[in-house]
N, C-alpha and C positions, 0 to 999 in steps of 0.2 A: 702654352698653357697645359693642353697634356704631359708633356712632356715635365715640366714641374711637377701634376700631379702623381706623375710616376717613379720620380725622384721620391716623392713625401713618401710613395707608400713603398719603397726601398727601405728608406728608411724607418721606416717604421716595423716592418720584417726583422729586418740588421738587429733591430733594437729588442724586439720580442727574442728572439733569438739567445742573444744574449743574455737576459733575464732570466729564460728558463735554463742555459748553460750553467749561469752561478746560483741557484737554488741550492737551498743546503741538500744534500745527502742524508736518505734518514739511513739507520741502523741496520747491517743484517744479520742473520740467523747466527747467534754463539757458536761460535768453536767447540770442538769437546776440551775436557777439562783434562790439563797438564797432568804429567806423574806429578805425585807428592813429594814434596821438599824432605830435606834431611835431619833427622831428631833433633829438636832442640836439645841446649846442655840441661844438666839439673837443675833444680831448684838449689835456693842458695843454702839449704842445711839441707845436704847429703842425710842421708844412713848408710853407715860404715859397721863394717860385723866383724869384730875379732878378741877370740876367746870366750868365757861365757861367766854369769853368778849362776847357779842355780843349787836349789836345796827345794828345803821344805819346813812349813809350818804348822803348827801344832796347836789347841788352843779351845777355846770355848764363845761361843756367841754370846751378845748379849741377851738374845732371848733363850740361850740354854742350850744351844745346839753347839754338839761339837764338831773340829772342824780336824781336817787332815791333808793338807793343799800342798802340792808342788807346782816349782815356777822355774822357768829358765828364761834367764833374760842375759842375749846375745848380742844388740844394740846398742849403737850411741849414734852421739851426732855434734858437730864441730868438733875443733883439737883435736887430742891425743889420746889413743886408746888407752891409753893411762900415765899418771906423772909421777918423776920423781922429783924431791926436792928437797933440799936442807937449811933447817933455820938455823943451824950451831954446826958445827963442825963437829959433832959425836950426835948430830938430831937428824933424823930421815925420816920423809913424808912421802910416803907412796899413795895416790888418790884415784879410786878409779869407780866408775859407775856403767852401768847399762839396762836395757829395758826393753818396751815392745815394740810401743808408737811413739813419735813426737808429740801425737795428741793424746797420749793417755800419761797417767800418773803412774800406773805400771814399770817399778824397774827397785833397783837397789843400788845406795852409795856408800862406800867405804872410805876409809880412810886409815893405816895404818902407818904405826910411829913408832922408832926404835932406835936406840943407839947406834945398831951395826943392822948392815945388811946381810950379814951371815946366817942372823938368827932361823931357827929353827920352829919357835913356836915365841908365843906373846900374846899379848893383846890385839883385838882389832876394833874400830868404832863405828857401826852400822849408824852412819848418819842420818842416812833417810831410807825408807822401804815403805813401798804401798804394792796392793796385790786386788785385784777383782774378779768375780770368778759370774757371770750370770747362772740367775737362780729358775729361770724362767722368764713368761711374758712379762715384763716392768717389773721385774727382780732382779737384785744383784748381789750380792755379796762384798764388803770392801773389809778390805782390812792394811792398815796402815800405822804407822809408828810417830809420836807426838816428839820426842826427844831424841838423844844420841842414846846409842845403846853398846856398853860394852861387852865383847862377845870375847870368846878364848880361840886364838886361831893356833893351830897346827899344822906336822909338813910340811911348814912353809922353805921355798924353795926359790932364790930370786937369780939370775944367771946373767952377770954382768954385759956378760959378750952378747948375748941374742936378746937381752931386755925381758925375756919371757921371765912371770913373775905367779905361782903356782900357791895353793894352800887348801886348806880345809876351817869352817868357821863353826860354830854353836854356843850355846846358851838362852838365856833365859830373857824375856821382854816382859818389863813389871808391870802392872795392869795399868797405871796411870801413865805408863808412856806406849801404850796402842790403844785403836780404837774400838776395840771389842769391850774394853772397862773390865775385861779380864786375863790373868796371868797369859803369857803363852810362850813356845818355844821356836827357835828355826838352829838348823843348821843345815850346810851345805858344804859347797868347794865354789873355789873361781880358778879361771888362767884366763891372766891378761899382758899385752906387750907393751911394757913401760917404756917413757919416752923420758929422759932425765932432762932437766930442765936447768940450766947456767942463768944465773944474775949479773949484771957488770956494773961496777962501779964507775963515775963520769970517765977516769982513765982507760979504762977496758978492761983493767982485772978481776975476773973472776970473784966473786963472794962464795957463792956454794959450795960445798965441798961435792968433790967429784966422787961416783959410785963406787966404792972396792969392791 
């Protein structure tokens, strides 16, 4: 009989035993904290910086005040720091823009068109421009262009071999196409590296005509 009950309380030891063996595990005290992982890539619309618009604008406020602003805008962002391209085979579209921020409306677009890429001076098309200048606490200043505006460019300078594409721009913005509601002027220079750009027909031949 003893000996039975000393069996039982064998096993009942064994058992206790056991139980507190497999009890979970609580947590202990944190590690210190790893070096730092390695920079993420960019964001998916880069800023890319090569060449520049800058000049200056001229002009009058809406409430009377006049104004005398210079701007350099060195950025862009996706594609090509500038294109070239042809819609005829005697027609060349050189396109190029740049500006501050991605989040700001700050910057200036062009567009220039011409028989020949030799030329020397022509026309240019200030497609879009906007400029902001803070005035103080919850002041700012804006001024920006409602249409195309054509401007007189000169010096112009395009260099087939290195793409680099150079000039000088001026004229006049009529009051109804900026937002000042009055006359004003800009001119400046760019240099930018053009990227010419091929079309292909379903065969693969070429449409564009290639840069001279």
């Amino acid at each position: 009989m003893i000996k039975k009950i000393k069996t039982i309380a064998a096993c009942m030891i064994t058992v206790t035993i056991l139980f507190i063996g497999c009890k979970k595990a609580t947590n202990g005290k944190d590690g210190t904290a790893g070096p730092q992982g390695p920079q993420g890539s960019p964001g998916v619309v880069a800023t890319s910086t090569d060449g520049f618009i800058t000049g200056t604008i001229l002009g009058t406020r809406k409430d009377g005040t006049p104004f005398n602003e210079n701007f350099n805008y060195t950025n862009y962002w996706g594609g090509s720091s500038a294109t070239l391209d042809s819609i005829s085979p005697t027609t060349y579209v050189i396109s190029f823009s740049r500006g501050i921020d991605i989040l700001k409306q700050d910057g200036a677009y062009f567009t220039y068109i011409a028989p020949t890429l030799t030329a020397t001076a022509g026309s240019i098309s200030l497609t879009n421009f906007a400029f902001s200048k803070t005035l103080g606490t919850n002041k700012e200043f804006q001024f920006s262009t409602t249409n195309n505006t054509s401007l007189s460019a000169t010096s112009l300078v395009y260099n087939s071999n290195t793409g680099l594409f150079t000039g000088n721009f001026s004229g006049s913005i009529a009051a109804i196409n900026n937002t000042s509601g009055n006359s004003a002027t800009i001119s400046g220079s760019f240099q930018v590296t053009v990227t010419q750009i091929y079309n292909f027909i379903k065969k693969g031949s070429p449409v564009s005509s290639s840069a001279q």
